[in-house]
DSSP file (Angstrom, degrees, kcal/mol; ACC not computed):
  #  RESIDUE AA STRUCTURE BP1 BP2  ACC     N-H-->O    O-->H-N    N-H-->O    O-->H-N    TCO  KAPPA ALPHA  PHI   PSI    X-CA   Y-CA   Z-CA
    1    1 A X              0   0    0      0, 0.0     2,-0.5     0, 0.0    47,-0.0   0.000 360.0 360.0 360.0 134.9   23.3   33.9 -105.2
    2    2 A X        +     0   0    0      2,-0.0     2,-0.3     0, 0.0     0, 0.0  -0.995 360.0 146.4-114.5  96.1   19.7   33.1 -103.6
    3    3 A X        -     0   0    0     -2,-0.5     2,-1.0     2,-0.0    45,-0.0  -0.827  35.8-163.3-145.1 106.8   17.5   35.1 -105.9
    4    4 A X        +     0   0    0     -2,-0.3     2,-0.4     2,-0.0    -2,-0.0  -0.738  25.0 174.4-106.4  95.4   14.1   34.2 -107.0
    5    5 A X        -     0   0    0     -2,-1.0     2,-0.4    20,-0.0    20,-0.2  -0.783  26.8-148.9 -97.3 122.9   13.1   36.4 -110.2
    6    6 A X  E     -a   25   0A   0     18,-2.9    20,-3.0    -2,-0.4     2,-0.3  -0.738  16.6-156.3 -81.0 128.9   10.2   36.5 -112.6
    7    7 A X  E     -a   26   0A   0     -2,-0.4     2,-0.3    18,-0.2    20,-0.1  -0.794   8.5-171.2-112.6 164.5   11.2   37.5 -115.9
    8    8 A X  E     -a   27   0A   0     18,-2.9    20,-0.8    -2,-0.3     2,-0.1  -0.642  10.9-151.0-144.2  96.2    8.4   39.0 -117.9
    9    9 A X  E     +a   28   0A   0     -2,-0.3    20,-0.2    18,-0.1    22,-0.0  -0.613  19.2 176.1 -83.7 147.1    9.3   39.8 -122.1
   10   10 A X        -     0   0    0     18,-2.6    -1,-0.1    20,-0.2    21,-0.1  -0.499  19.2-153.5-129.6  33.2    7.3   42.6 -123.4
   11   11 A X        +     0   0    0     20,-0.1     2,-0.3     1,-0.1    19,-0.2   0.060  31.9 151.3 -57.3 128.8    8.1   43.5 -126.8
   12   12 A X    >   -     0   0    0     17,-2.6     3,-0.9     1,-0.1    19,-0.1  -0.678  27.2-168.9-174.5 102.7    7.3   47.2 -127.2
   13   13 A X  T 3  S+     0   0    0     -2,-0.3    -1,-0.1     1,-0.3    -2,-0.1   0.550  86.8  58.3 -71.0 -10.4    9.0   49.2 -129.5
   14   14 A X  T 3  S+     0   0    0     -3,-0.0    -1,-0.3     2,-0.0    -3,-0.0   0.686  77.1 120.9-104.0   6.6    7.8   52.4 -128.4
   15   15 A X    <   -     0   0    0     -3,-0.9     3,-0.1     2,-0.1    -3,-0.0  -0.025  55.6-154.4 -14.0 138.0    9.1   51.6 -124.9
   16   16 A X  S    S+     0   0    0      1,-0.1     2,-0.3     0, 0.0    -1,-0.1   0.431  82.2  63.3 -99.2 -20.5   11.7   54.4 -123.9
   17   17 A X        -     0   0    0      1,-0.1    -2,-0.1     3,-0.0     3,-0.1  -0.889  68.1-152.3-123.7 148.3   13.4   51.6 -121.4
   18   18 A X  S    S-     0   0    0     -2,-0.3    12,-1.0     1,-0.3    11,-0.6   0.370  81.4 -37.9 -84.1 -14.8   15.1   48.2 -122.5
   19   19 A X  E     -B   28   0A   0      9,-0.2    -1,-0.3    10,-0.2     2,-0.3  -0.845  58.4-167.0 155.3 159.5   14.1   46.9 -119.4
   20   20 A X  E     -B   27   0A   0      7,-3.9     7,-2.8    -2,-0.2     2,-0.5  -0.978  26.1-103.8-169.8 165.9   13.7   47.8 -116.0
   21   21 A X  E     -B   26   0A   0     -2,-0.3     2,-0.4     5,-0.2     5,-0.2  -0.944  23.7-169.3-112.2 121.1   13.1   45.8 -112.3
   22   22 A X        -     0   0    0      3,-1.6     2,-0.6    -2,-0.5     4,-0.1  -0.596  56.7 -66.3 -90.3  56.4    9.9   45.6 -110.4
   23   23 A X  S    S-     0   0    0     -2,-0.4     0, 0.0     1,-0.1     0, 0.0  -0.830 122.7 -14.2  60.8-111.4    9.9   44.4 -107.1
   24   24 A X  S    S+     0   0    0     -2,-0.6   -18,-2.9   -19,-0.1     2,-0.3   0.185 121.2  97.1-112.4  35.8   10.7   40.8 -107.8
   25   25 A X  E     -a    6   0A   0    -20,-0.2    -3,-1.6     2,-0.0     2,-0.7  -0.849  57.5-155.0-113.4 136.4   10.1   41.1 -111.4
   26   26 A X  E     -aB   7  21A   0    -20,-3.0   -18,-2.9    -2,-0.3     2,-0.5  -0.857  19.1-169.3-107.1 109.3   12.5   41.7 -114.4
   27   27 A X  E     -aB   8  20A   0     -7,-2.8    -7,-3.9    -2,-0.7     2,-0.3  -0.900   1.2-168.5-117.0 139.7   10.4   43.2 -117.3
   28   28 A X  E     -aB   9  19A   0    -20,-0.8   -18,-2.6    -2,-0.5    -9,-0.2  -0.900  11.9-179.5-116.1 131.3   12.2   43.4 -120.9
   29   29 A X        +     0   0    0    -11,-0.6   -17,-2.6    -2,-0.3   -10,-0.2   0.719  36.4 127.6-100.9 -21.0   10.6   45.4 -123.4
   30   30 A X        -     0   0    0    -12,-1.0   -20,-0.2   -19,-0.2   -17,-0.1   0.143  50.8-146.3 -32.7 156.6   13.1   44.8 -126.2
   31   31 A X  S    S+     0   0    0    -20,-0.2     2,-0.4     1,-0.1     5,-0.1   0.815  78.5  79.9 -99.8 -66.2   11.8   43.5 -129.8
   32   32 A X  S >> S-     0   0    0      1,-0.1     4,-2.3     3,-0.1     3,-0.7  -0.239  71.7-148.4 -67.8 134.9   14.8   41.7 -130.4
   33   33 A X  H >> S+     0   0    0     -2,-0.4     3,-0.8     1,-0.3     4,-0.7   0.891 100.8  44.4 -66.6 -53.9   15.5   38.5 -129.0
   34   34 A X  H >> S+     0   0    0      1,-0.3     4,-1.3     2,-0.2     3,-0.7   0.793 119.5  44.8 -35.5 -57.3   19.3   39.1 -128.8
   35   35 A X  H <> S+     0   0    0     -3,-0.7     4,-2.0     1,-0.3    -1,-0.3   0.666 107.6  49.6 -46.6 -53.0   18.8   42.4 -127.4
   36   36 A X  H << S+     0   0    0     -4,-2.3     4,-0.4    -3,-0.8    -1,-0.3   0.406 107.1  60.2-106.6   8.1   16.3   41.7 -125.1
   37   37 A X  H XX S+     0   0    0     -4,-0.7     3,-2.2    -3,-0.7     4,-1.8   0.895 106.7  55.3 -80.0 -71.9   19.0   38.4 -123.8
   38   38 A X  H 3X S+     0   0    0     -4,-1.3     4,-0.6     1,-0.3    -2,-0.2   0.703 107.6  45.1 -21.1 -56.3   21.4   41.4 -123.2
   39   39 A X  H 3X S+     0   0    0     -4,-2.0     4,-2.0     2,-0.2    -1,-0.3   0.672 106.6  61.7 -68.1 -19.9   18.8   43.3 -120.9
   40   40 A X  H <> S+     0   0    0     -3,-2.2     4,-1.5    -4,-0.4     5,-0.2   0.814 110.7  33.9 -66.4 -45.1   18.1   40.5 -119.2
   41   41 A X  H  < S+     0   0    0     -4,-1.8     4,-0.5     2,-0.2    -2,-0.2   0.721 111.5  59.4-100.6   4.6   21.2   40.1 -118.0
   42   42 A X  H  < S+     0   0    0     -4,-0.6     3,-0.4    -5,-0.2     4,-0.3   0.933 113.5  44.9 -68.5 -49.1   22.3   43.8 -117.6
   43   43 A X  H  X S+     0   0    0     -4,-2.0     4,-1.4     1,-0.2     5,-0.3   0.686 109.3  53.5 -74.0  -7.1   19.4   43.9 -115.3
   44   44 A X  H  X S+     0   0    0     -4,-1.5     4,-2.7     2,-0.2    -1,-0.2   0.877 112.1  45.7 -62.7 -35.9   20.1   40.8 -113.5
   45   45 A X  H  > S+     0   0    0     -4,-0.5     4,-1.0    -3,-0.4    -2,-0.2   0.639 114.0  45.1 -97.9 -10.7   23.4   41.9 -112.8
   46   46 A X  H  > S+     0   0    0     -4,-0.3     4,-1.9     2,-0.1    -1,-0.3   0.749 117.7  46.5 -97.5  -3.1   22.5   45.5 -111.6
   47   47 A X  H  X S+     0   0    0     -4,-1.4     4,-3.1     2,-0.2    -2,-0.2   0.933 115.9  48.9 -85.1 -39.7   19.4   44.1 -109.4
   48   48 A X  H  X S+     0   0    0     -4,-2.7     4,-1.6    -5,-0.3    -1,-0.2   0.972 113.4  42.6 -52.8 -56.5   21.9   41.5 -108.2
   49   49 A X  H  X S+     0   0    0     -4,-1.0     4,-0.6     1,-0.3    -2,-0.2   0.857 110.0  60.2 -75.9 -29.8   24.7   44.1 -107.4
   50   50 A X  H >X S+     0   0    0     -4,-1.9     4,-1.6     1,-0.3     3,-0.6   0.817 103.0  49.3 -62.7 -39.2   22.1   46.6 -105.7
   51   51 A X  H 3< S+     0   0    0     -4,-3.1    -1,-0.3    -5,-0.2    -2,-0.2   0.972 105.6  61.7 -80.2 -13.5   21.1   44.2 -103.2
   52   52 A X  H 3< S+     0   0    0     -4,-1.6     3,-0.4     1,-0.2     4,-0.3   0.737 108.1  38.3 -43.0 -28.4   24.6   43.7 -102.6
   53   53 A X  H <X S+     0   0    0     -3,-0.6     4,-0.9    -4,-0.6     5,-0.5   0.505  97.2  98.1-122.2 -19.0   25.4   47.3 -101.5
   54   54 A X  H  X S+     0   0    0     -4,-1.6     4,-0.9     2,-0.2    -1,-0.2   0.699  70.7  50.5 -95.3  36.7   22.2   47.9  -99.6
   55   55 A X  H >>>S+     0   0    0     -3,-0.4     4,-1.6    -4,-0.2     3,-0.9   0.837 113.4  56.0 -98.5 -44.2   22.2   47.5  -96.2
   56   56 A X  H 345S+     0   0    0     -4,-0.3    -2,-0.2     1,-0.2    -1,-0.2   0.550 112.4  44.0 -33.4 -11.9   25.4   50.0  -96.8
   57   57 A X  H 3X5S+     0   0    0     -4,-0.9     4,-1.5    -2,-0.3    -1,-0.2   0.608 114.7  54.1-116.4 -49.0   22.7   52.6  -98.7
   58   58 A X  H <X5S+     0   0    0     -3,-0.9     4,-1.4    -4,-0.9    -2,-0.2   0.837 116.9  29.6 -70.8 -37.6   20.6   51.7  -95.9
   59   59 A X  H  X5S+     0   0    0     -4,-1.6     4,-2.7     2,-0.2    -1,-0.2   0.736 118.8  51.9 -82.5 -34.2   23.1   52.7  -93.1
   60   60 A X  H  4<S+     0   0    0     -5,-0.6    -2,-0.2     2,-0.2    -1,-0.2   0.742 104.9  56.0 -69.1 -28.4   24.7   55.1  -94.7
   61   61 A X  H >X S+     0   0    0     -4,-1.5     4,-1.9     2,-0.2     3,-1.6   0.755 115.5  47.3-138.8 -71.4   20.8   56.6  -95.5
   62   62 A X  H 3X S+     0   0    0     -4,-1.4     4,-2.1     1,-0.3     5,-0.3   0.896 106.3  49.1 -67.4 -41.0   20.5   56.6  -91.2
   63   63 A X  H 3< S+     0   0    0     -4,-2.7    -1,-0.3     1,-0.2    -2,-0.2   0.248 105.8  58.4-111.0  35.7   23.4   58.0  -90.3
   64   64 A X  H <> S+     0   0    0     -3,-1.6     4,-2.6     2,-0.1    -1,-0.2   0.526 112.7  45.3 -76.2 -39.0   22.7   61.0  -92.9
   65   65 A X  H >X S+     0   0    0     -4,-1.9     3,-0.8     2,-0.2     4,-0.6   0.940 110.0  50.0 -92.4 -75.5   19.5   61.6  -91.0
   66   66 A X  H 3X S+     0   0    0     -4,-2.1     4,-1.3     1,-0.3    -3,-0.2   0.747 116.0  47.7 -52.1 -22.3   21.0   61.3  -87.2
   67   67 A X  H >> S+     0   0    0     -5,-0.3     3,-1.2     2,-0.2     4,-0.9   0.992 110.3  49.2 -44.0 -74.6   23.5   63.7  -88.4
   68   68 A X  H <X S+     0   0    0     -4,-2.6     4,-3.2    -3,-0.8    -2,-0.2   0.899 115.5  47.9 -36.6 -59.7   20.6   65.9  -89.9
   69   69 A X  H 3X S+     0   0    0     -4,-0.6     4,-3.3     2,-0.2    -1,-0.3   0.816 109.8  42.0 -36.4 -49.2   18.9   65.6  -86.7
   70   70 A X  H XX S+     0   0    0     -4,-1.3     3,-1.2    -3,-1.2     4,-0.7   0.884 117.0  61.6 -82.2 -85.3   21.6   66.5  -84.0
   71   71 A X  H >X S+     0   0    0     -4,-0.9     4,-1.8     1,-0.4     3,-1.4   0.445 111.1  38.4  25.0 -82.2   22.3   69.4  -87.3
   72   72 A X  H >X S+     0   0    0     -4,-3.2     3,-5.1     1,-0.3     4,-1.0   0.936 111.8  52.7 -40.8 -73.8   18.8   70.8  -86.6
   73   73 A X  H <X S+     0   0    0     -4,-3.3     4,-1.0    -3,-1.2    -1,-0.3   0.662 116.1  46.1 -60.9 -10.4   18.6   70.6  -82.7
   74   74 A X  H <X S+     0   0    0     -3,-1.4     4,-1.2    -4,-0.7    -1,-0.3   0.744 110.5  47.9 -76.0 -22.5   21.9   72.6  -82.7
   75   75 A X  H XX S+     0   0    0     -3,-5.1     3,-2.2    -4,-1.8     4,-1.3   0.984 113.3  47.0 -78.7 -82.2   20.8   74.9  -85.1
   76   76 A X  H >X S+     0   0    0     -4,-1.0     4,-3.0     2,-0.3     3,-1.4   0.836 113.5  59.4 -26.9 -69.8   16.7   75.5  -82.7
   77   77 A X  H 3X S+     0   0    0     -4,-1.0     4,-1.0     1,-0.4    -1,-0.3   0.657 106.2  38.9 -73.8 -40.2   19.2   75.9  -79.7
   78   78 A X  H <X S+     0   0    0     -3,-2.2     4,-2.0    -4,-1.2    -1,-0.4   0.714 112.5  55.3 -91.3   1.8   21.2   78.8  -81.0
   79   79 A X  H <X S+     0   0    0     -3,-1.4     4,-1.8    -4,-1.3    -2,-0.2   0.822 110.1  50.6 -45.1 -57.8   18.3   80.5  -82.5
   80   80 A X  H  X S+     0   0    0     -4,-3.0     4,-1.0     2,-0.2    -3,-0.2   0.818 112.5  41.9 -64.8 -33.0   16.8   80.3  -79.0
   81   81 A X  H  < S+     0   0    0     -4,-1.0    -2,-0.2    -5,-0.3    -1,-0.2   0.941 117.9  52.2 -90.6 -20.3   19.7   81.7  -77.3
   82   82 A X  H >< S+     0   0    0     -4,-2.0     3,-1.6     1,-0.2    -2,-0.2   0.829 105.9  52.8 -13.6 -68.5   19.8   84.2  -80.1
   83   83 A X  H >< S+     0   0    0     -4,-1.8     3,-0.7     1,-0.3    -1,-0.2   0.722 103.4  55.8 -89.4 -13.8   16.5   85.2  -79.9
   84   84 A X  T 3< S+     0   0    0     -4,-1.0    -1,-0.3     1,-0.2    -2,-0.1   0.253 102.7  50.8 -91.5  18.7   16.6   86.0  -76.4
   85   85 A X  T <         0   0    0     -3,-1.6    -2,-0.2    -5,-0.0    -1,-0.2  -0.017 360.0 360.0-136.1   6.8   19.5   88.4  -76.3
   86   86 A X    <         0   0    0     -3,-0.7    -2,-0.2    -4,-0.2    -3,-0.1   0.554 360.0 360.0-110.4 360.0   17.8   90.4  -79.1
C-alpha cells in the first residue's frame, strides 16, 4: 500500500463523529487516546479499502448512466411516435 496520509487528533467531545476522512487527511476527534488509536485505524482501513473498490464504483457509476441514457432516448422516441397518432 502507497498511501500518503495526514493524520490530524482533535479531541472534541461534543463531536457526533469519532473520526472521519478529508481528502488526504484523517481527522480523529476522540478524547481518548486508546479510542482515538482505534479510529485511526478503522478509518485507515475503510479509506484504504474504498480506494480499492473505486474504479469498480466508478464504472459501475458510468454504465448506470449509459443505461439511463439509451432508457431516456427510448422513452422521447415512443412519446413521439405516441404523440403523433393521437
Amino acid at each position: 500500500m502507497d498511501y500518503e496520509l495526514k493524520v490530524v487528533w482533535i479531541p472534541n467531545g461534543d463531536s457526533k463523529l469519532s473520526g472521519e476522512v478529508k481528502g488526504e487527511t484523517i481527522y480523529i476527534y476522540e478524547e481518548d487516546f486508546e479510542k482515538a488509536l482505534e479510529t485511526l485505524k478503522h478509518e485507515f482501513i475503510d479509506y484504504a479499502i474504498s480506494k480499492v473498490i473505486e474504479p469498480y464504483r466508478d464504472v459501475t457509476n458510468k454504465l448506470l448512466m449509459l443505461i439511463n441514457e439509451g432508457a431516456y432516448g427510448r422513452k422521447e422516441r415512443v412519446i413521439e411516435s405516441l404523440s403523433k397518432l393521437l
